[in-house]
N, CA, C, O and CB atoms as a CASP TS submission, in Angstrom:
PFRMAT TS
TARGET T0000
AUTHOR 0000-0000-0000
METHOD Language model
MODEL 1
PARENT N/A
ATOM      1  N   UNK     1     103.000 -45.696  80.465  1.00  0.00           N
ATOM      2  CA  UNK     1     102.381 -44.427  80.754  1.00  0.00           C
ATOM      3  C   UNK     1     102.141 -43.700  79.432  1.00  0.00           C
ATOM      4  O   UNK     1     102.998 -43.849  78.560  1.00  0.00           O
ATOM      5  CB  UNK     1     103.260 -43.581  81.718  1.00  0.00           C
ATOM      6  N   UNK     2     101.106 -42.952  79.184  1.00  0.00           N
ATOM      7  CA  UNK     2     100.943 -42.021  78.075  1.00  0.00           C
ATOM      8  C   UNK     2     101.830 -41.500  78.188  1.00  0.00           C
ATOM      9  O   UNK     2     102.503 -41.228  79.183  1.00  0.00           O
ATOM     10  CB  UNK     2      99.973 -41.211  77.915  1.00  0.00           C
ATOM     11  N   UNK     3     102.025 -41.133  76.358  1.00  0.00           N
ATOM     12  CA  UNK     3     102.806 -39.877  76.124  1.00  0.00           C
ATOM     13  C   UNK     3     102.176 -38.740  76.999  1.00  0.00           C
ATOM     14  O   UNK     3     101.155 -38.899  77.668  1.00  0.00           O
ATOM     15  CB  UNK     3     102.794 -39.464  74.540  1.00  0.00           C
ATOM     16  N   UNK     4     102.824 -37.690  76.931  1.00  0.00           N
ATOM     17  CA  UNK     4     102.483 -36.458  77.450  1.00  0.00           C
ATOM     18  C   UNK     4     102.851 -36.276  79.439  1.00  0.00           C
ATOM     19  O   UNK     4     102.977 -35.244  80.100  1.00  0.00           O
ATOM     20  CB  UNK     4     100.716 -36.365  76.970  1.00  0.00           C
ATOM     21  N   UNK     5     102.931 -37.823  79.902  1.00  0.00           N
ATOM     22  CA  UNK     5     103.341 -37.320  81.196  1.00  0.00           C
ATOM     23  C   UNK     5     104.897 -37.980  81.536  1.00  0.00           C
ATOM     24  O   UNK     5     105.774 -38.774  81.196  1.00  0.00           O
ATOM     25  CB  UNK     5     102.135 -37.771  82.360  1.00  0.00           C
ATOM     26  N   UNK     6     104.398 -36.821  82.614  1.00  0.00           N
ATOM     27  CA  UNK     6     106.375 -37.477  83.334  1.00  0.00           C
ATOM     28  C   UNK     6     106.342 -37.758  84.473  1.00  0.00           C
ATOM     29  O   UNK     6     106.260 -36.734  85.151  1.00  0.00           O
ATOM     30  CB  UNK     6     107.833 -36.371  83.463  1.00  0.00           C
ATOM     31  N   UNK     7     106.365 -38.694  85.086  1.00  0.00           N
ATOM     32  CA  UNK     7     106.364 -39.629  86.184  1.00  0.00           C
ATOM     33  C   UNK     7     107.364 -38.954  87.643  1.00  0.00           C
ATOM     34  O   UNK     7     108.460 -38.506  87.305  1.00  0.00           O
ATOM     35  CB  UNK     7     107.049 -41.166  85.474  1.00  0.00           C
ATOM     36  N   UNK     8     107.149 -38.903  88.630  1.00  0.00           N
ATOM     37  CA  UNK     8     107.955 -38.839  89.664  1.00  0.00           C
ATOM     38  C   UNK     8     107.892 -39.443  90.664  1.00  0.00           C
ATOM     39  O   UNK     8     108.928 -39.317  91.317  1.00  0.00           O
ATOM     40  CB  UNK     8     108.045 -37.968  89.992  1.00  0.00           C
ATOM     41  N   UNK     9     106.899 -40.280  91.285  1.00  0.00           N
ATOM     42  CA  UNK     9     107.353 -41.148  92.358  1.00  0.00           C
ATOM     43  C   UNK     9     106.287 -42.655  91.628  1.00  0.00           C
ATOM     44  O   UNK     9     105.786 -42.896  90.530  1.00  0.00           O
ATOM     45  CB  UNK     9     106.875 -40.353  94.301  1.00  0.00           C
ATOM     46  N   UNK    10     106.353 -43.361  92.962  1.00  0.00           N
ATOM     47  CA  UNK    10     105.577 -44.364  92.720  1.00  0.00           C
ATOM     48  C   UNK    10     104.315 -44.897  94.121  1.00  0.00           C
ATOM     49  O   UNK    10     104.744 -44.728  95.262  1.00  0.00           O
ATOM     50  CB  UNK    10     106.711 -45.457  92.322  1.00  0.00           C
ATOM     51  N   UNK    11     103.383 -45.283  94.037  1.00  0.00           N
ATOM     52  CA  UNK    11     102.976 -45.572  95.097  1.00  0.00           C
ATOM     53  C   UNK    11     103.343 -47.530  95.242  1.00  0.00           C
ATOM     54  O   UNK    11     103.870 -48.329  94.468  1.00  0.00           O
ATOM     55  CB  UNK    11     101.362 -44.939  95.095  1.00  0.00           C
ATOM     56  N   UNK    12     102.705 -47.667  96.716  1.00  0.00           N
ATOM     57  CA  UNK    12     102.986 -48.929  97.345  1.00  0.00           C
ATOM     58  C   UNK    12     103.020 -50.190  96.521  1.00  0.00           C
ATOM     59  O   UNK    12     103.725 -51.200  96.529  1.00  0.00           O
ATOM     60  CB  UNK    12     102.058 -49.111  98.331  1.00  0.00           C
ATOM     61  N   UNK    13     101.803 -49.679  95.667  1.00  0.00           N
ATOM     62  CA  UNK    13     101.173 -51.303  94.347  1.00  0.00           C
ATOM     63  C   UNK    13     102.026 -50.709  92.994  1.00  0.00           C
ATOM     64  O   UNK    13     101.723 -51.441  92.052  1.00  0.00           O
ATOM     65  CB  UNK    13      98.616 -51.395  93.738  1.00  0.00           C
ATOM     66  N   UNK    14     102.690 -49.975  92.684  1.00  0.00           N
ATOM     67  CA  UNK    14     103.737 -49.867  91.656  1.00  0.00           C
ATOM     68  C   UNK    14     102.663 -48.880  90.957  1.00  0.00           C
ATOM     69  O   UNK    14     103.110 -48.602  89.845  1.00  0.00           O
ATOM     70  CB  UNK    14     104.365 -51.407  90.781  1.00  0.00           C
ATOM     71  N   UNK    15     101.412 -48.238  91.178  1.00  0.00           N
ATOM     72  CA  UNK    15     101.415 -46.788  90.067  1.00  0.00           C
ATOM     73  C   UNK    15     102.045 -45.545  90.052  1.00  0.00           C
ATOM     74  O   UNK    15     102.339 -44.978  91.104  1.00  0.00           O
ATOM     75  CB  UNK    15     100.284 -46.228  89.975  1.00  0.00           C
ATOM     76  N   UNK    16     102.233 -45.166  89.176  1.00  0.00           N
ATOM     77  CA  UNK    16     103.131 -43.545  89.016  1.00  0.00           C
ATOM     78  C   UNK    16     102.185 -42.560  89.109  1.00  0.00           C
ATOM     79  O   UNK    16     101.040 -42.442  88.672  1.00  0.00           O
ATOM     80  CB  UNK    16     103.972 -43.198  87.465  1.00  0.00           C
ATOM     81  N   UNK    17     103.191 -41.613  90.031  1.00  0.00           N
ATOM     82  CA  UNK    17     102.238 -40.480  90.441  1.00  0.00           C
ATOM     83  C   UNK    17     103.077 -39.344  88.901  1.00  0.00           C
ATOM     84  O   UNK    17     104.263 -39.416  88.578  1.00  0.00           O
ATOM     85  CB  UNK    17     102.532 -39.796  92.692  1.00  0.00           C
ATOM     86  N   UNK    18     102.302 -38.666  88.417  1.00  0.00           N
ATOM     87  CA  UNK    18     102.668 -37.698  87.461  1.00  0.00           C
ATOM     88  C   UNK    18     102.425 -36.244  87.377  1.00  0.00           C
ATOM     89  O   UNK    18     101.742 -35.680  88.232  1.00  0.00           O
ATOM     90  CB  UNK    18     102.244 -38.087  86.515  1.00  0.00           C
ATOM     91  N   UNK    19     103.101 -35.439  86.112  1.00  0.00           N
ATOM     92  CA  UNK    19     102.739 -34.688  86.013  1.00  0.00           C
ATOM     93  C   UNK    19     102.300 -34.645  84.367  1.00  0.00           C
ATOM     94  O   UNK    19     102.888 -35.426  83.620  1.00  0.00           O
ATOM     95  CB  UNK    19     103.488 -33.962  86.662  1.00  0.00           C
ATOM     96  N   UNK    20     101.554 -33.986  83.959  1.00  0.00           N
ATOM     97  CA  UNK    20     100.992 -33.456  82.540  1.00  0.00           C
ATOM     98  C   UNK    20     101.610 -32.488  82.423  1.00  0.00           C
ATOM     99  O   UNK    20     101.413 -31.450  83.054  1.00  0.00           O
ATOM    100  CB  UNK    20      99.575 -33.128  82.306  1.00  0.00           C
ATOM    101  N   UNK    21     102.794 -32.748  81.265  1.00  0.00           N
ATOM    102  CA  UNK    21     104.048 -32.007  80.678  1.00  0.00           C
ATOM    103  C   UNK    21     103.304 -30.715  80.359  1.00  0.00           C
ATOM    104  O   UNK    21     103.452 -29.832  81.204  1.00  0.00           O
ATOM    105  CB  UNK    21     104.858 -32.771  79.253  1.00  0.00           C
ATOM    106  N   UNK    22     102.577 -30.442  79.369  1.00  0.00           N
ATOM    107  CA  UNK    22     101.903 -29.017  79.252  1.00  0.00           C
ATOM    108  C   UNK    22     101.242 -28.052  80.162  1.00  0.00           C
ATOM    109  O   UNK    22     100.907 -26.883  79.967  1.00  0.00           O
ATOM    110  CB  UNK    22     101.056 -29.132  78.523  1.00  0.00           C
ATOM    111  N   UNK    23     101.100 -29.049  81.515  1.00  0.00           N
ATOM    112  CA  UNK    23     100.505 -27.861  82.664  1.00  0.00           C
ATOM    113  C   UNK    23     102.189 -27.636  83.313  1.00  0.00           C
ATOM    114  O   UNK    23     102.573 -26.548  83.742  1.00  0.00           O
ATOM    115  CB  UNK    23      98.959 -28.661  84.208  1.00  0.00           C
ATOM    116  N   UNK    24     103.010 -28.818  83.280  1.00  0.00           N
ATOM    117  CA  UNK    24     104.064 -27.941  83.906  1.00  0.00           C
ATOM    118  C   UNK    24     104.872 -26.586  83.176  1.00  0.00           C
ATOM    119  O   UNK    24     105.633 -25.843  83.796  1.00  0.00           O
ATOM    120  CB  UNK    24     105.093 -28.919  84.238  1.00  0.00           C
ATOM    121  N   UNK    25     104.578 -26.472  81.953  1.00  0.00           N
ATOM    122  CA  UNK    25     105.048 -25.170  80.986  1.00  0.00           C
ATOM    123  C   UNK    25     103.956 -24.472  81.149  1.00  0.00           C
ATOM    124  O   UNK    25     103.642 -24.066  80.030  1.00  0.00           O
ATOM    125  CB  UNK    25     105.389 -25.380  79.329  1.00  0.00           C
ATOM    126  N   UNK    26     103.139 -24.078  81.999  1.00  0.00           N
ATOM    127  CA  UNK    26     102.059 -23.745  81.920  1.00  0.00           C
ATOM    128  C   UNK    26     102.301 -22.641  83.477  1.00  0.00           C
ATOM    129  O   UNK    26     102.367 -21.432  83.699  1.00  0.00           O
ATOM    130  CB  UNK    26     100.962 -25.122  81.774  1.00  0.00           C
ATOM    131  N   UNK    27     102.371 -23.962  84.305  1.00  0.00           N
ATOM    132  CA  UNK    27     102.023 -23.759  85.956  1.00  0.00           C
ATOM    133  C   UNK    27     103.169 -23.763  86.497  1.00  0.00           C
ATOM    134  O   UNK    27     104.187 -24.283  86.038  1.00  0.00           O
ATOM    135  CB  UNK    27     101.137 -24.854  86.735  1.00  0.00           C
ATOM    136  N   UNK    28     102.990 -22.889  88.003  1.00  0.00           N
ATOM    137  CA  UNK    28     104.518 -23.320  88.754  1.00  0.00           C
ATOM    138  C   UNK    28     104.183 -24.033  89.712  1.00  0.00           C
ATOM    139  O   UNK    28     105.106 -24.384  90.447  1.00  0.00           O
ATOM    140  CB  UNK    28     105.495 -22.179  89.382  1.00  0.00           C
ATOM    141  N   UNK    29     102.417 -24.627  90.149  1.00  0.00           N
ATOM    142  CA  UNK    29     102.043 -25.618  90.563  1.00  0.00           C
ATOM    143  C   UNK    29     100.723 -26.664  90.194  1.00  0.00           C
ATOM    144  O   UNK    29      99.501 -26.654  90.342  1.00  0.00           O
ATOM    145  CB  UNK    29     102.079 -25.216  91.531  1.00  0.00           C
ATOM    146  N   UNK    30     101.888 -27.669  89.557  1.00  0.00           N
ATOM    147  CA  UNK    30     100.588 -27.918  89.000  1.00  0.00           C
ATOM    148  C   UNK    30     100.148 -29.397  89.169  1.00  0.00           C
ATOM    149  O   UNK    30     101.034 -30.120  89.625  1.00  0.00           O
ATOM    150  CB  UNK    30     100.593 -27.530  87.535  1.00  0.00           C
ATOM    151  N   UNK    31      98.855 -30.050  88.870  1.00  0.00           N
ATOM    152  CA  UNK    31      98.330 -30.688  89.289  1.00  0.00           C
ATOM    153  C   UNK    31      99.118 -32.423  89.082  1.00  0.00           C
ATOM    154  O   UNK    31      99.927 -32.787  88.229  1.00  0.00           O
ATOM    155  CB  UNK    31      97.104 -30.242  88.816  1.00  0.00           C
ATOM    156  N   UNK    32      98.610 -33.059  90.007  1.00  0.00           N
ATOM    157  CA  UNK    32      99.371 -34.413  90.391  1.00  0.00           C
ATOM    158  C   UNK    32      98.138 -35.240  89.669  1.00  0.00           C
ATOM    159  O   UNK    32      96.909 -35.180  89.712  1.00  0.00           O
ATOM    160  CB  UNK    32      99.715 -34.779  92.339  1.00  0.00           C
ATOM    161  N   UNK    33      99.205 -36.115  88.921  1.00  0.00           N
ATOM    162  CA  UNK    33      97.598 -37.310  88.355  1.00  0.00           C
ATOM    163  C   UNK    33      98.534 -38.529  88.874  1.00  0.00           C
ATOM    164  O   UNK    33      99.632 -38.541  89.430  1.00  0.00           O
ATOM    165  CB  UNK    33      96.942 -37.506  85.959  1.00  0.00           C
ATOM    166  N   UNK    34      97.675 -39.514  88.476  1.00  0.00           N
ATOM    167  CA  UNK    34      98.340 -41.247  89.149  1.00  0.00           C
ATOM    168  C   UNK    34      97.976 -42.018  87.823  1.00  0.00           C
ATOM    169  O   UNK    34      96.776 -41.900  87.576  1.00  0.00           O
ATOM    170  CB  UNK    34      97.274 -42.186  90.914  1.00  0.00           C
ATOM    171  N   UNK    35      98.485 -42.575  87.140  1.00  0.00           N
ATOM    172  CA  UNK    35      98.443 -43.631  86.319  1.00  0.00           C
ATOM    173  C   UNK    35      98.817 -44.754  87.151  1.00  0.00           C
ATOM    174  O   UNK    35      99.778 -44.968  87.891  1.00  0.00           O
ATOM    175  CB  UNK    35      99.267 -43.466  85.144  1.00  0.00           C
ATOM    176  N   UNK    36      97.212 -45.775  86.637  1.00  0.00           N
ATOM    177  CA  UNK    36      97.335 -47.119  87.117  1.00  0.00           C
ATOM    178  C   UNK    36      97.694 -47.986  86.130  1.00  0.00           C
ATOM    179  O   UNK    36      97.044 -48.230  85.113  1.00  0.00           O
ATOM    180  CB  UNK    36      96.196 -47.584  87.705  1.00  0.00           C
ATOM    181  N   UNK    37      98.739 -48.446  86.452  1.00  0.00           N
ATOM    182  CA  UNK    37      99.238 -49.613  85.649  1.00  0.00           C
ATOM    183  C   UNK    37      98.442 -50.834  85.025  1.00  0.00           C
ATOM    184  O   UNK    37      98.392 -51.247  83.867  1.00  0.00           O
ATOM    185  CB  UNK    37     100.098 -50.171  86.427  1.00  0.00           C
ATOM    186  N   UNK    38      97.733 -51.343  86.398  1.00  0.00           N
ATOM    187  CA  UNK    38      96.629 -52.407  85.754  1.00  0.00           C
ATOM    188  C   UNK    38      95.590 -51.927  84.880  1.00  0.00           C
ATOM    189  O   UNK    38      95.200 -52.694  84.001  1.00  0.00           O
ATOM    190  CB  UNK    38      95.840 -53.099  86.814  1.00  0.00           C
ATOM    191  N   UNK    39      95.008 -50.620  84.993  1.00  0.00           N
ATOM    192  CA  UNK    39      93.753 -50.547  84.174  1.00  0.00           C
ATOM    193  C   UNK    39      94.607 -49.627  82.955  1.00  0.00           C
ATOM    194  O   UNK    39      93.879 -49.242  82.040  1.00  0.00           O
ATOM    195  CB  UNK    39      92.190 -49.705  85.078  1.00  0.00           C
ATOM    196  N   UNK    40      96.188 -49.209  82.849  1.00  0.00           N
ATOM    197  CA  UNK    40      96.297 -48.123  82.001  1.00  0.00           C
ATOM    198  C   UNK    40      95.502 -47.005  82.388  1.00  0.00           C
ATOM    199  O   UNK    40      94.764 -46.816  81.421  1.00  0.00           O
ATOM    200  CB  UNK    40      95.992 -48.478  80.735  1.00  0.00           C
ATOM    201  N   UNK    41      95.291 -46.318  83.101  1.00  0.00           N
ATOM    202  CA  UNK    41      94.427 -45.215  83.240  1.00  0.00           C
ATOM    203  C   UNK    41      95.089 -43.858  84.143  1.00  0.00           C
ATOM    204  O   UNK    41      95.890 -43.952  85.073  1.00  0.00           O
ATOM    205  CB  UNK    41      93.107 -45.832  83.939  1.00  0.00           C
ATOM    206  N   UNK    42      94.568 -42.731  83.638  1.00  0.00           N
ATOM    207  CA  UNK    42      95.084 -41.991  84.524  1.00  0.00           C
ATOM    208  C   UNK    42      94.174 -41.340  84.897  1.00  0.00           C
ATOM    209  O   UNK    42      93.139 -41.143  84.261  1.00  0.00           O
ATOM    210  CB  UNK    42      96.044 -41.340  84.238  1.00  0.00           C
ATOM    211  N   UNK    43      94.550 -40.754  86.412  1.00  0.00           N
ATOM    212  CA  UNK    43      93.334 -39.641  87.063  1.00  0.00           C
ATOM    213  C   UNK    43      93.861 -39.188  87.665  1.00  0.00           C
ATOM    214  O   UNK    43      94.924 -39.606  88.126  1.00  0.00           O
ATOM    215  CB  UNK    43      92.140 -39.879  87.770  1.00  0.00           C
ATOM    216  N   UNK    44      93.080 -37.640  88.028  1.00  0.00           N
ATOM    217  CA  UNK    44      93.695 -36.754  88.870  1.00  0.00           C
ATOM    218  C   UNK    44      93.968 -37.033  90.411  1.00  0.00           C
ATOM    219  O   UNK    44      93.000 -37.380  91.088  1.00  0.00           O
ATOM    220  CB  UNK    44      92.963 -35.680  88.755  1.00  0.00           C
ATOM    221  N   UNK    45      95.033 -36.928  90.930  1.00  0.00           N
ATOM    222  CA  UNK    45      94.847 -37.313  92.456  1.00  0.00           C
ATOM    223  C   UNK    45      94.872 -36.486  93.359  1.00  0.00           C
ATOM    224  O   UNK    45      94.525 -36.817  94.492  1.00  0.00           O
ATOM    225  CB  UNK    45      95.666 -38.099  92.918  1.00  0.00           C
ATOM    226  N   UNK    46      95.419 -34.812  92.983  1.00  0.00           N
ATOM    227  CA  UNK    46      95.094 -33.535  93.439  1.00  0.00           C
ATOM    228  C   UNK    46      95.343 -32.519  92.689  1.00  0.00           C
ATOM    229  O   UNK    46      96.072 -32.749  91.724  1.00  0.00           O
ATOM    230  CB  UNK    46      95.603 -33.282  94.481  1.00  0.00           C
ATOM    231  N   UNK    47      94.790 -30.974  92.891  1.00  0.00           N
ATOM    232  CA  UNK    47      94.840 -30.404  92.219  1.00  0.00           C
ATOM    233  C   UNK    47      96.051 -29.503  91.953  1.00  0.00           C
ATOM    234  O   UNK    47      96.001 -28.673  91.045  1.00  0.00           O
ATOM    235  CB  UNK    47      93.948 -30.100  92.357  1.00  0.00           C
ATOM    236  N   UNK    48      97.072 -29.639  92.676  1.00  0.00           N
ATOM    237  CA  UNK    48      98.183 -28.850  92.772  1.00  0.00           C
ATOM    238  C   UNK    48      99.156 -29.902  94.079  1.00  0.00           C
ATOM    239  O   UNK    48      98.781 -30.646  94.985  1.00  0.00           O
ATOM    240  CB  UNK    48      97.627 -27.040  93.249  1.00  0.00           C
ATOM    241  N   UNK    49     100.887 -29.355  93.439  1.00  0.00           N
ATOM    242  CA  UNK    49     101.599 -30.634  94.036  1.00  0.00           C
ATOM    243  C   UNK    49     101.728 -29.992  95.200  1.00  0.00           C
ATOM    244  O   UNK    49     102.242 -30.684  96.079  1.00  0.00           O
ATOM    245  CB  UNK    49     103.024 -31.269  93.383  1.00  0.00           C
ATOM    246  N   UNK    50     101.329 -28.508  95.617  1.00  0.00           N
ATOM    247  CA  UNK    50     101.556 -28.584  97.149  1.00  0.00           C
ATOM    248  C   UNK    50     100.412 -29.239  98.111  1.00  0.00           C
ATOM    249  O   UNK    50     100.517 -29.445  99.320  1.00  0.00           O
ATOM    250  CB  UNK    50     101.761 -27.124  97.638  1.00  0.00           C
ATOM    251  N   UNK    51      99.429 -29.481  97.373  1.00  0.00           N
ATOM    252  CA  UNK    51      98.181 -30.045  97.757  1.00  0.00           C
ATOM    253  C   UNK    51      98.595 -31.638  98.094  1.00  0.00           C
ATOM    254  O   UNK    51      98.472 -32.171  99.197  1.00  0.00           O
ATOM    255  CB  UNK    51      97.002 -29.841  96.499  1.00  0.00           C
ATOM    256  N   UNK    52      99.031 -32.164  97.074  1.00  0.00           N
ATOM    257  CA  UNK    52      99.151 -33.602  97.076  1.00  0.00           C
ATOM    258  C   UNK    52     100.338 -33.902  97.882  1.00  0.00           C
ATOM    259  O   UNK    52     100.529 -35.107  98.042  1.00  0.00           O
ATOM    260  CB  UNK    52      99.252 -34.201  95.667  1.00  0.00           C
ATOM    261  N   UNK    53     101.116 -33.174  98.385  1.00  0.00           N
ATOM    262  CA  UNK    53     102.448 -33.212  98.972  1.00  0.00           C
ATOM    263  C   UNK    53     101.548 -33.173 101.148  1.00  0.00           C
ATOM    264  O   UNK    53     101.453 -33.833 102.183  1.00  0.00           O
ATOM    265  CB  UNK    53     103.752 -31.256  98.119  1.00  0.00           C
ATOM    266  N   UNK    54     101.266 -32.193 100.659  1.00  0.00           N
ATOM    267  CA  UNK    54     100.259 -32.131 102.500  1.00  0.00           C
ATOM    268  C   UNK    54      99.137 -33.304 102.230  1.00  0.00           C
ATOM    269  O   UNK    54      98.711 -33.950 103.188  1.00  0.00           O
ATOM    270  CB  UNK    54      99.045 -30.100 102.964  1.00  0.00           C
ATOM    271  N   UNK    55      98.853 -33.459 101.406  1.00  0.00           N
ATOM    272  CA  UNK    55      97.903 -34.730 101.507  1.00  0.00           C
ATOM    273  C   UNK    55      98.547 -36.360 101.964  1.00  0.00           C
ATOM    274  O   UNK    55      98.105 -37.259 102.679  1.00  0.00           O
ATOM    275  CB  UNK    55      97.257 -34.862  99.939  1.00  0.00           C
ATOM    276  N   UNK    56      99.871 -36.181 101.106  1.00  0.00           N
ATOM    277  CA  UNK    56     100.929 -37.448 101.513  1.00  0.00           C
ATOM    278  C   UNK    56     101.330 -37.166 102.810  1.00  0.00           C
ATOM    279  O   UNK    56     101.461 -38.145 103.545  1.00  0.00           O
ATOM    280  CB  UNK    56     102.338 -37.616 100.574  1.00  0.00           C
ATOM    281  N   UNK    57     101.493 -36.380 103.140  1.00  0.00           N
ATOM    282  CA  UNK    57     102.539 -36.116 104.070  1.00  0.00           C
ATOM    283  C   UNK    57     101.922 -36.837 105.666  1.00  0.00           C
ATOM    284  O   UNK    57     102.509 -37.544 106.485  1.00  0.00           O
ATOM    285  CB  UNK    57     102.831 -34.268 104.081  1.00  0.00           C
ATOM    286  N   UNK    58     100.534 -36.308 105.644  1.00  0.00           N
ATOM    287  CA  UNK    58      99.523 -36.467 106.560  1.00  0.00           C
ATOM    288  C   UNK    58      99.532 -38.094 106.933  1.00  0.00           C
ATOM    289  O   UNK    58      99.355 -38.620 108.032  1.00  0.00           O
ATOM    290  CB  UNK    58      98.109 -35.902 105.917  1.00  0.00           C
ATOM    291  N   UNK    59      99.730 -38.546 105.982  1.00  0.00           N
ATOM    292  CA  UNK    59      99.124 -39.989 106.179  1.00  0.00           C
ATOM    293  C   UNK    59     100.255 -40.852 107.212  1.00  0.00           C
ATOM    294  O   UNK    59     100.030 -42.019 107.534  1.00  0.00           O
ATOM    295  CB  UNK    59      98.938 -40.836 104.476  1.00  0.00           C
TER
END
């Protein structure tokens, strides 16, 4: 995973769902990205973790 994030869960195929250390000193909610392991890449997967939390939750 890049520097700069900090990891907290994982999904089914082994990528880490994260956070971007400077929005959490930043935000008191702040946005969820996913680093994929196979491509190295990261992207946003919602814009805030109460967002991405009702988005998981749903499924």
């Amino acid at each position: 995973m890049p520097t700069g994030f900090i990891g907290f869960a994982l999904d089914c195929m082994g990528n880490m769902f994260c956070f971007k250390y400077d929005e959490l000193k930043e935000k008191k909610d702040a946005k969820v990205y996913i680093f994929d392991h196979d491509f190295c890449e990261i992207s946003e997967e919602a814009d805030s973790f109460s967002k991405w939390i009702k988005k998981f939750n749903s499924i």
